[in-house]
PDBQT receptor file of N, H, CA, C and O in Angstrom, charges set to zero:
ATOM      1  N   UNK A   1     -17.739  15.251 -16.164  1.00  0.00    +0.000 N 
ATOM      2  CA  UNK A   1     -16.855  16.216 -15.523  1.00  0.00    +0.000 C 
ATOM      3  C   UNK A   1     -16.967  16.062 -14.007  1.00  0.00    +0.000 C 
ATOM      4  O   UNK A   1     -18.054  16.121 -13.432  1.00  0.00    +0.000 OA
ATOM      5  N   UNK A   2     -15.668  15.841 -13.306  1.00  0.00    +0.000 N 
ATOM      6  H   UNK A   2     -14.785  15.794 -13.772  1.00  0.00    +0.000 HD
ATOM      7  CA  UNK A   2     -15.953  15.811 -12.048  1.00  0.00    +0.000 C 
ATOM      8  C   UNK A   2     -16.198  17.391 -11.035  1.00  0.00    +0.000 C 
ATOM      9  O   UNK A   2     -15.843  18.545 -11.272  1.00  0.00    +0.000 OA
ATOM     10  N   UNK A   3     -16.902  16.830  -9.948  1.00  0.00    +0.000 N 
ATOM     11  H   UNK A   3     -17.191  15.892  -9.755  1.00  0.00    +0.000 HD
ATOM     12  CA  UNK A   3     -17.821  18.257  -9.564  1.00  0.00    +0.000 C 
ATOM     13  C   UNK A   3     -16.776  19.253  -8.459  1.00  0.00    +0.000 C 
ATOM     14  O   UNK A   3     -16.890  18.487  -7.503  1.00  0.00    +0.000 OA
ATOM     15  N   UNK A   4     -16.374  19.749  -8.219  1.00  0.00    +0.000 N 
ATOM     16  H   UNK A   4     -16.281  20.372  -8.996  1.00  0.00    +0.000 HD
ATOM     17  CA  UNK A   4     -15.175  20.876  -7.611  1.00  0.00    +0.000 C 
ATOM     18  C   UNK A   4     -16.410  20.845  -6.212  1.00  0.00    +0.000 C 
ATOM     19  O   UNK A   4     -16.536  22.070  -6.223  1.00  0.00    +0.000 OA
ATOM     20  N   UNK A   5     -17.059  20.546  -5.442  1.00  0.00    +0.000 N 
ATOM     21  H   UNK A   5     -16.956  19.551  -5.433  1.00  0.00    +0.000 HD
ATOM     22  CA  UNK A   5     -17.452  20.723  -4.337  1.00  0.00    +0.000 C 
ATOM     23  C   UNK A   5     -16.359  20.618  -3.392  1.00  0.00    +0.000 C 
ATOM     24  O   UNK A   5     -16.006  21.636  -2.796  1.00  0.00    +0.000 OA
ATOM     25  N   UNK A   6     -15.731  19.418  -3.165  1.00  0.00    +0.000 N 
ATOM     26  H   UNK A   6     -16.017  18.591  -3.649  1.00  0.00    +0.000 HD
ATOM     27  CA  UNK A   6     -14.266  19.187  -2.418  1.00  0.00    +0.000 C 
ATOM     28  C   UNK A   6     -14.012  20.348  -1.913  1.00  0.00    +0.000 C 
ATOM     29  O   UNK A   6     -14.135  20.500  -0.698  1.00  0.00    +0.000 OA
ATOM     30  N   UNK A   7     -13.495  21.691  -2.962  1.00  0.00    +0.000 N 
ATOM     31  H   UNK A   7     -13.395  21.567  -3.949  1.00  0.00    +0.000 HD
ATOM     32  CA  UNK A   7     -12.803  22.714  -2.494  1.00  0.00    +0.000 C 
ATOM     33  C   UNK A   7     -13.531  23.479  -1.368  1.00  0.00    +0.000 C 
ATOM     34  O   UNK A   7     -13.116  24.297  -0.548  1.00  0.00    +0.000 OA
ATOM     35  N   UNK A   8     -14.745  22.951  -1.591  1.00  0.00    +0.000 N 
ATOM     36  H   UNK A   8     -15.082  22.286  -2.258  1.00  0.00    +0.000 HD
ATOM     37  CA  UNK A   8     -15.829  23.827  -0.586  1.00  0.00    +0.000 C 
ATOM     38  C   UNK A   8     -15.835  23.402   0.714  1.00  0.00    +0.000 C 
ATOM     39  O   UNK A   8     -16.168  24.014   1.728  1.00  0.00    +0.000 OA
ATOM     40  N   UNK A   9     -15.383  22.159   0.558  1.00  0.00    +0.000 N 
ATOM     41  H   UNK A   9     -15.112  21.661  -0.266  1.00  0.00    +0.000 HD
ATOM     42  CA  UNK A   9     -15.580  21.333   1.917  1.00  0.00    +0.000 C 
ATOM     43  C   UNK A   9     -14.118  20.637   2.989  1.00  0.00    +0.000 C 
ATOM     44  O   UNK A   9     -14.078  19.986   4.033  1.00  0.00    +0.000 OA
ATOM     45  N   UNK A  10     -12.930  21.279   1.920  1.00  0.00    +0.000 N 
ATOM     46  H   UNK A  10     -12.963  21.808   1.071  1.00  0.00    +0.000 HD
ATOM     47  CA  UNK A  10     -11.773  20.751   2.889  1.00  0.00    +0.000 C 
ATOM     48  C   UNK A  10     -11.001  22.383   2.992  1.00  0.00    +0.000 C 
ATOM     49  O   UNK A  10     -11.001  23.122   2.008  1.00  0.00    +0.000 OA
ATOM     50  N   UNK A  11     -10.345  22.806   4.364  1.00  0.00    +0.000 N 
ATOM     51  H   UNK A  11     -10.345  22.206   5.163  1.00  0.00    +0.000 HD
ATOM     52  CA  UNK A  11      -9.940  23.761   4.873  1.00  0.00    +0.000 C 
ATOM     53  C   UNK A  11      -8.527  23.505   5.531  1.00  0.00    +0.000 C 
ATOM     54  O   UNK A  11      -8.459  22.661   6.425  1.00  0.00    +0.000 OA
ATOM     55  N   UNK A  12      -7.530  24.110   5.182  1.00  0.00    +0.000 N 
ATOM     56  H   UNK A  12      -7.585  24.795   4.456  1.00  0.00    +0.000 HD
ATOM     57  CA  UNK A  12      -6.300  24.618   5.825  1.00  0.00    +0.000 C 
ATOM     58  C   UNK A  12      -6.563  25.618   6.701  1.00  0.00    +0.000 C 
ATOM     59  O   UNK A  12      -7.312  26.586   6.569  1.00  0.00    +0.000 OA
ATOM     60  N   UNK A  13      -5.644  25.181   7.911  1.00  0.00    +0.000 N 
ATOM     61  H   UNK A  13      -5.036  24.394   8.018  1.00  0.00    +0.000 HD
ATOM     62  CA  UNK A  13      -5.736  26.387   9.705  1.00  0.00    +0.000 C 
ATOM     63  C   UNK A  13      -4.500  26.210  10.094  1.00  0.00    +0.000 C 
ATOM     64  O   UNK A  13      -4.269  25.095  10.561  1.00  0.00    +0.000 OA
ATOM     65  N   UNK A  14      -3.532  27.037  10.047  1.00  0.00    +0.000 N 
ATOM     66  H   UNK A  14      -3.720  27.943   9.667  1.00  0.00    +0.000 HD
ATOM     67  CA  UNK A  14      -2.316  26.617  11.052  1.00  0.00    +0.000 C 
ATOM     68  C   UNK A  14      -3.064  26.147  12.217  1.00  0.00    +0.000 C 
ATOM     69  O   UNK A  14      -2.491  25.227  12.801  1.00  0.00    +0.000 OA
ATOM     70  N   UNK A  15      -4.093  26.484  12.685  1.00  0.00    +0.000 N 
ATOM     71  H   UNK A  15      -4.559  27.231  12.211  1.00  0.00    +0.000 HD
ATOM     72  CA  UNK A  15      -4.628  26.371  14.433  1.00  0.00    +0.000 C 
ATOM     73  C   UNK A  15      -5.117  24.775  14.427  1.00  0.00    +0.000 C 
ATOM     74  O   UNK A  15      -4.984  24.015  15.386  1.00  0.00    +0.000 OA
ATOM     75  N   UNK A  16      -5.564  24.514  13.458  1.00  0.00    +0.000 N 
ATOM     76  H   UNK A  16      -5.672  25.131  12.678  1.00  0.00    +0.000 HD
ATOM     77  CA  UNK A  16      -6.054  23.423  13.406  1.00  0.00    +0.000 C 
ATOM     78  C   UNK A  16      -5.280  21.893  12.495  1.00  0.00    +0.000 C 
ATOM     79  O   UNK A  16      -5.245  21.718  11.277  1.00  0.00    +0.000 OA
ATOM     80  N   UNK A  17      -4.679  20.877  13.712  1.00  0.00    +0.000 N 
ATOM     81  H   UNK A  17      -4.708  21.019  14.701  1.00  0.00    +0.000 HD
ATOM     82  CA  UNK A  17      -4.162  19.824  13.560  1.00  0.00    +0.000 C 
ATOM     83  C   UNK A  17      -2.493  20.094  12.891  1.00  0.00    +0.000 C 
ATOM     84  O   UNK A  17      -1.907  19.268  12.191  1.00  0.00    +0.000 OA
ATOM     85  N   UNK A  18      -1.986  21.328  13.269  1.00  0.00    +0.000 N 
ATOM     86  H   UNK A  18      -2.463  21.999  13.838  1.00  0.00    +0.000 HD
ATOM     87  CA  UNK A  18      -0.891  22.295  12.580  1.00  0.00    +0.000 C 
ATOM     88  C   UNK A  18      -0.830  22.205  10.486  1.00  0.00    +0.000 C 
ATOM     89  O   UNK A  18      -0.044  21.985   9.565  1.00  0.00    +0.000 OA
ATOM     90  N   UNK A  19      -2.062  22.505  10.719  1.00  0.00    +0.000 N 
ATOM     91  H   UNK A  19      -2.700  22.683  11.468  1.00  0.00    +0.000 HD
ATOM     92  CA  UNK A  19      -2.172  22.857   9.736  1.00  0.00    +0.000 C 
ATOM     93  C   UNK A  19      -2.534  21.972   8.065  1.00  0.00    +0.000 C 
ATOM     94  O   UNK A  19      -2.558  22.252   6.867  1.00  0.00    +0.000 OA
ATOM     95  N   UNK A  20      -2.724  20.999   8.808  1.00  0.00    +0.000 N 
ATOM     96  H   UNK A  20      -2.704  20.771   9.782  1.00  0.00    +0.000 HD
ATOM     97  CA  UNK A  20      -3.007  19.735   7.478  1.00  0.00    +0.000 C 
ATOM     98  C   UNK A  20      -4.601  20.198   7.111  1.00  0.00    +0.000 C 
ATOM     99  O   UNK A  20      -5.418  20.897   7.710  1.00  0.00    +0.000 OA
ATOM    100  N   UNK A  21      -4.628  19.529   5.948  1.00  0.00    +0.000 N 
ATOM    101  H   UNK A  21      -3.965  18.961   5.461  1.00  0.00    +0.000 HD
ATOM    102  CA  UNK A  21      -5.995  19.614   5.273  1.00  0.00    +0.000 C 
ATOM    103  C   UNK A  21      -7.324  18.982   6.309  1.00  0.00    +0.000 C 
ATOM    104  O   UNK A  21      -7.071  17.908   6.855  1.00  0.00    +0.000 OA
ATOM    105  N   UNK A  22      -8.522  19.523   6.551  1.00  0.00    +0.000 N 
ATOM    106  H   UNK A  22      -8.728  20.396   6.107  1.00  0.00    +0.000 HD
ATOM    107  CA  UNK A  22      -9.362  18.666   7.370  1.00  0.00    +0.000 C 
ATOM    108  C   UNK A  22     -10.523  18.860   6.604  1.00  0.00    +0.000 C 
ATOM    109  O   UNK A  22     -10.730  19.785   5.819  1.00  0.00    +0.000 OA
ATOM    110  N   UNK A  23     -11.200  18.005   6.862  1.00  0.00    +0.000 N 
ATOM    111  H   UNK A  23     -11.031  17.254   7.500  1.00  0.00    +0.000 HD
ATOM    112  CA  UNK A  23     -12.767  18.552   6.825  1.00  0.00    +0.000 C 
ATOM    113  C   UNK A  23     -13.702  19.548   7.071  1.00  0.00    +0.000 C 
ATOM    114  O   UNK A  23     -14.038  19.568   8.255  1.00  0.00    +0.000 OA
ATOM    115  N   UNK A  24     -14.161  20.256   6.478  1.00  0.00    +0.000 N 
ATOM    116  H   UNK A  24     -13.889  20.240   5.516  1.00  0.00    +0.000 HD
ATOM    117  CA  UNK A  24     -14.461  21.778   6.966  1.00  0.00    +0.000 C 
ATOM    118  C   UNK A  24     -15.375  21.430   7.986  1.00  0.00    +0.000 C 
ATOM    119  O   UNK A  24     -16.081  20.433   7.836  1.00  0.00    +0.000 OA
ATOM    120  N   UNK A  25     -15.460  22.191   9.100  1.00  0.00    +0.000 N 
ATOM    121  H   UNK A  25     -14.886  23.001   9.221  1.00  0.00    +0.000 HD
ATOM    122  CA  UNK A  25     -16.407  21.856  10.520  1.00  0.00    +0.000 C 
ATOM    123  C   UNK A  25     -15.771  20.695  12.065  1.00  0.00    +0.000 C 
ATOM    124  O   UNK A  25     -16.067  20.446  13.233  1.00  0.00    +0.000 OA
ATOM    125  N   UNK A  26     -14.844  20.351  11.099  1.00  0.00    +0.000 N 
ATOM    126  H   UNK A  26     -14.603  20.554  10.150  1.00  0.00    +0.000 HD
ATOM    127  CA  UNK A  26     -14.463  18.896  11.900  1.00  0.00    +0.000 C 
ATOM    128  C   UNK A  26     -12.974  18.907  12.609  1.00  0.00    +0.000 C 
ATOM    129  O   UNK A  26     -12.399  19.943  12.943  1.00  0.00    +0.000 OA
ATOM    130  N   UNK A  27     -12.597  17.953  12.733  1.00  0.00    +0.000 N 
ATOM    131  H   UNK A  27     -13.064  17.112  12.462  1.00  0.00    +0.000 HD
ATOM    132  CA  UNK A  27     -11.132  18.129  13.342  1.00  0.00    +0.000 C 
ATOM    133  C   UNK A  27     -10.301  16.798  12.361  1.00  0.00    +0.000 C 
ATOM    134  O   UNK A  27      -9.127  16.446  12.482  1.00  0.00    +0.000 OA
ATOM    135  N   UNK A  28     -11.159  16.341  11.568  1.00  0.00    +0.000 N 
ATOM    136  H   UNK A  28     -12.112  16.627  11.470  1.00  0.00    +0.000 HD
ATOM    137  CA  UNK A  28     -11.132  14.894  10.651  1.00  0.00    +0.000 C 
ATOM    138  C   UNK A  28     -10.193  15.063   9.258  1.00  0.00    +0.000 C 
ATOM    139  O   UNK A  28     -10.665  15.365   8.162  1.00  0.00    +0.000 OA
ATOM    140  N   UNK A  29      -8.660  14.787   9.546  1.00  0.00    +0.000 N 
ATOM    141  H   UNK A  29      -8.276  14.542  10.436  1.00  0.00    +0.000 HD
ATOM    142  CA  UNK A  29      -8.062  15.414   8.156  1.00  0.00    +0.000 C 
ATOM    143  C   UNK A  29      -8.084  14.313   7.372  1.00  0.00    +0.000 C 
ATOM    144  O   UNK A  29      -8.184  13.124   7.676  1.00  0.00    +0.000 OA
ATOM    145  N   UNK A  30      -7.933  15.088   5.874  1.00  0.00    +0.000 N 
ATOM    146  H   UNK A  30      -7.852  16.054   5.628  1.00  0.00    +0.000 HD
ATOM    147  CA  UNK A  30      -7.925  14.611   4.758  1.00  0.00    +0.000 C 
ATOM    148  C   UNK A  30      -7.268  12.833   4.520  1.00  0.00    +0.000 C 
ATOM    149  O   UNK A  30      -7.640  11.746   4.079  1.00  0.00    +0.000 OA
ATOM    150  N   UNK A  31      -6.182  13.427   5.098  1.00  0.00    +0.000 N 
ATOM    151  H   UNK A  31      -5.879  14.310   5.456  1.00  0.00    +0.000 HD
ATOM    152  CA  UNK A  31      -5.150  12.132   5.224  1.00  0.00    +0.000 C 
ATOM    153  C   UNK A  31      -5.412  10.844   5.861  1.00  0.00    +0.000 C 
ATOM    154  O   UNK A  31      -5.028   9.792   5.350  1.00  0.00    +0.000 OA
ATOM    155  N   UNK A  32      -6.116  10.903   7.065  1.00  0.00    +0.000 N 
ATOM    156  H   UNK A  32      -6.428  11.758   7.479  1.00  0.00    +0.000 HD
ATOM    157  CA  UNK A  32      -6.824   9.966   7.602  1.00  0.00    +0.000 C 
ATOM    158  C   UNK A  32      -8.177   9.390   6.957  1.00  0.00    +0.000 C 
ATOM    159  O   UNK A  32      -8.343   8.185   7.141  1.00  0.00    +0.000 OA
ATOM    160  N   UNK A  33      -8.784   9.804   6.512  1.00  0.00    +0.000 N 
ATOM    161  H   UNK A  33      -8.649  10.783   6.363  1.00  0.00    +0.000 HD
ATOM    162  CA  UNK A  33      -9.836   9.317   5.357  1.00  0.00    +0.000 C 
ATOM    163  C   UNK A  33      -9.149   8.639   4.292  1.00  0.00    +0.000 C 
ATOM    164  O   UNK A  33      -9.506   7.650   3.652  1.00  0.00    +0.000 OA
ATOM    165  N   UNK A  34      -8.261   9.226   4.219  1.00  0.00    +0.000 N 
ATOM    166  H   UNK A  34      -7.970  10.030   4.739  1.00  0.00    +0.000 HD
ATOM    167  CA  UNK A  34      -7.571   8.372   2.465  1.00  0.00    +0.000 C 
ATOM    168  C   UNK A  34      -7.177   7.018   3.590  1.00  0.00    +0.000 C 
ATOM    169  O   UNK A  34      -7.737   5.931   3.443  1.00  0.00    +0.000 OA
ATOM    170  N   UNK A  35      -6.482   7.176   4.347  1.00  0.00    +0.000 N 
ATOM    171  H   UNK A  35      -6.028   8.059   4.467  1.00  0.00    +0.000 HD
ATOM    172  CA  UNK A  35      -5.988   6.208   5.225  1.00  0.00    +0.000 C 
ATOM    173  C   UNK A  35      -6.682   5.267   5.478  1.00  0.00    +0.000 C 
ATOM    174  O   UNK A  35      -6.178   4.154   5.633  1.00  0.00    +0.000 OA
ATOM    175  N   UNK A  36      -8.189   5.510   5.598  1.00  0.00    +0.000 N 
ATOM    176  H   UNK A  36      -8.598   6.413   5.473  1.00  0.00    +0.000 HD
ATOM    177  CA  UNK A  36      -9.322   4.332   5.630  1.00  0.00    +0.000 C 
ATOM    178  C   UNK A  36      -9.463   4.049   4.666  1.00  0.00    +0.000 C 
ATOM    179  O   UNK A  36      -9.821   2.871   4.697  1.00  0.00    +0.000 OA
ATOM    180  N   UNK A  37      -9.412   4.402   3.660  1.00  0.00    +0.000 N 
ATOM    181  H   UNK A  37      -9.122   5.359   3.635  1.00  0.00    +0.000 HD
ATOM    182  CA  UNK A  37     -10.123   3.987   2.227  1.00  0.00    +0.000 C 
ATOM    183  C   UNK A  37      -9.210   3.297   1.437  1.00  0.00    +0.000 C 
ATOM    184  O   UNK A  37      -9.476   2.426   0.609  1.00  0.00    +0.000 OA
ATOM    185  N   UNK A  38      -7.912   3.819   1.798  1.00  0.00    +0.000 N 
ATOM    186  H   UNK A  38      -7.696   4.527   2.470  1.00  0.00    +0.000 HD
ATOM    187  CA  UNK A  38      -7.140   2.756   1.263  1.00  0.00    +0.000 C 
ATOM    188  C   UNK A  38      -7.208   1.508   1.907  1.00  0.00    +0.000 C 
ATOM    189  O   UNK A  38      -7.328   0.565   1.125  1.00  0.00    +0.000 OA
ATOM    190  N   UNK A  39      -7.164   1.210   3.161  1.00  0.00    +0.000 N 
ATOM    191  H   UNK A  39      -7.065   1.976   3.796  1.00  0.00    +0.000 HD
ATOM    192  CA  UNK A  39      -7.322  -0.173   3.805  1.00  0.00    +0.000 C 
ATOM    193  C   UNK A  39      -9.089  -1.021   3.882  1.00  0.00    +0.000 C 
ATOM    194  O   UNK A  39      -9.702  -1.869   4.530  1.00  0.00    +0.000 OA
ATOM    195  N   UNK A  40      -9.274  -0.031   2.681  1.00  0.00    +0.000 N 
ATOM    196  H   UNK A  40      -8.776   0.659   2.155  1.00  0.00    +0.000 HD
ATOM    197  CA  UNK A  40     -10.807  -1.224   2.763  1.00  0.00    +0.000 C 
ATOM    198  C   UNK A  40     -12.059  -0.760   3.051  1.00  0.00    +0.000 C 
ATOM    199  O   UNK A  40     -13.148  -1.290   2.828  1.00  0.00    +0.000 OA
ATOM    200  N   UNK A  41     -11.694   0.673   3.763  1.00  0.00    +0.000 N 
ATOM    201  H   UNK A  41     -10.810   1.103   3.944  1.00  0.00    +0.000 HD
ATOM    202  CA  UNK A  41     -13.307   1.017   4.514  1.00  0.00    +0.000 C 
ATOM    203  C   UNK A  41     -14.340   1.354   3.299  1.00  0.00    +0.000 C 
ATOM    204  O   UNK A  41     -13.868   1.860   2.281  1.00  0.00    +0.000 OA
ATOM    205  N   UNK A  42     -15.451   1.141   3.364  1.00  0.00    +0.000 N 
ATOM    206  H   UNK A  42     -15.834   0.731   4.191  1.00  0.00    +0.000 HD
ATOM    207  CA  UNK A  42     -16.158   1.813   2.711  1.00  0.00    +0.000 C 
ATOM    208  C   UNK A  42     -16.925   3.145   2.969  1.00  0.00    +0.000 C 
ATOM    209  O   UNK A  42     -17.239   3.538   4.092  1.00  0.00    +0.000 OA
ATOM    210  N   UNK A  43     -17.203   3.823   1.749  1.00  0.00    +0.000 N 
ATOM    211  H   UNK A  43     -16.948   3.503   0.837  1.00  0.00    +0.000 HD
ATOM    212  CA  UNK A  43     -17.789   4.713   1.694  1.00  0.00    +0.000 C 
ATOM    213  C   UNK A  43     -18.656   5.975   3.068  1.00  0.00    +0.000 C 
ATOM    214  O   UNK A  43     -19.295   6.956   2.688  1.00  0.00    +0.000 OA
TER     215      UNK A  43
């Protein structure tokens, strides 16, 4: 079963990046991580 932590750790803010998904604490959205990981980065 996969583990639901995620929800704990990514945050919606209109204030923050208008409002896209980020990393909780960070300014680092969701979208840009997939964006690395699709082109290769690792882990």
């Amino acid at each position: 079963m996969m583990s639901e932590d995620w929800k704990e750790r990514i945050v919606v803010d209109s204030d923050i990046l208008a409002g896209k998904p980020v990393v909780k604490g960070t300014r680092i959205s969701v979208e840009f991580i997939l964006e690395l990981l699709a082109n290769g980065w690792a882990f």
